[in-house]
C-alpha positions in Angstrom: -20.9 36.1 -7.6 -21.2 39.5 -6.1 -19.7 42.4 -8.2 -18.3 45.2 -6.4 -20.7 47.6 -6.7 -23.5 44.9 -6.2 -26.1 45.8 -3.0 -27.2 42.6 -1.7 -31.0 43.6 -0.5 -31.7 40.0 0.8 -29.6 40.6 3.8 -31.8 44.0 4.5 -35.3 44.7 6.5 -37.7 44.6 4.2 -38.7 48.7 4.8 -34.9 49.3 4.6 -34.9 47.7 0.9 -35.7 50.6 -0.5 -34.5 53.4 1.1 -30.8 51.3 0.8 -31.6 51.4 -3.2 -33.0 54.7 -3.7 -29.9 56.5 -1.6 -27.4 54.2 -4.2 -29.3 55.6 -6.6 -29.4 59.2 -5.8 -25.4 58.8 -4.9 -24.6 57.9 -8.7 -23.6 60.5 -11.3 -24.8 60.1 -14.9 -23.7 57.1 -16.8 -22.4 55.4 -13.1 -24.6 52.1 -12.6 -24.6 49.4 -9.5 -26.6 45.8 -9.6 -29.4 44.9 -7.1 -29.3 41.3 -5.8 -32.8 40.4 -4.8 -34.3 37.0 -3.4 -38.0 38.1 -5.7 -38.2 39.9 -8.7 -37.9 43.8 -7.8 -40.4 44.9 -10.4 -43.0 47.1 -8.3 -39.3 49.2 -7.5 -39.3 49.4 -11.5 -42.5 50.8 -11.8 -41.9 53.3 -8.6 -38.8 54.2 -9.8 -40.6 55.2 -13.0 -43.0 56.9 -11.6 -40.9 59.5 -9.7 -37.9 59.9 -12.1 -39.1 58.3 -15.4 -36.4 58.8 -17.6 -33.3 59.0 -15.5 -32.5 55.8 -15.2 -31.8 52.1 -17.2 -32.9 48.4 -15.9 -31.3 45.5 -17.0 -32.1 42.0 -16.0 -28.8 40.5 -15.4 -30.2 37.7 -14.0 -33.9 36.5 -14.0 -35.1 34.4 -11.3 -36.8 32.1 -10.4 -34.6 32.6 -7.2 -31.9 35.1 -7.9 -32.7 38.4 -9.5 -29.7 40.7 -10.3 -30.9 43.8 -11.9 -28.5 46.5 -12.9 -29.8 50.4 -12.9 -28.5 52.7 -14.7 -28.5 56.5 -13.7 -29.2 58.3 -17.1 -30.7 61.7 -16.2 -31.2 63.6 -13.1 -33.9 64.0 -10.5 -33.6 61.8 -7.0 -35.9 59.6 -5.5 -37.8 60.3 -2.1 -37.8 57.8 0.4 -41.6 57.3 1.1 -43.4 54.0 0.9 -42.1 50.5 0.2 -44.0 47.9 -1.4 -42.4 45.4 0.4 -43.3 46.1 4.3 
């Protein structure tokens, strides 16, 4: 089920994944959210996401694995997200 403001990062290079969700993410005012769909759990995202703007934003597990992971962030303060690095290149 893919919700309409749902990025589908299975479909994406892997050093595209990223970038695709960090420009979402800067694009979103406060309060505005959108849902990852990932093939693996996007957790080292989490923790870079966190590292750069800890505090802006929300994570919610919508859907857990094994093979599906829908995660919905949350923009909650401000600050944007550079575009370096990937962990999954």
């Amino acid at each position: 089920m893919e919700l309409e403001n749902e990025l589908d990062v299975t479909i994406l290079e892997p050093r595209d994944k990223h970038p695709a969700i960090f420009s979402r993410f800067n694009e979103l005012s406060n309060g505005e959210s959108f849902v990852i769909y990932n093939d693996h759990d996007p957790k080292p995202l989490y923790f870079q996401m966190q590292a750069e703007i800890p505090n802006a934003f929300e994570w919610e597990y919508l859907e857990d694995g094994p093979q599906i992971f829908r995660v919905k962030i949350t923009r909650t303060g401000s600050g944007s997200i550079g575009f370096g690095g990937s962990c999954c290149s």
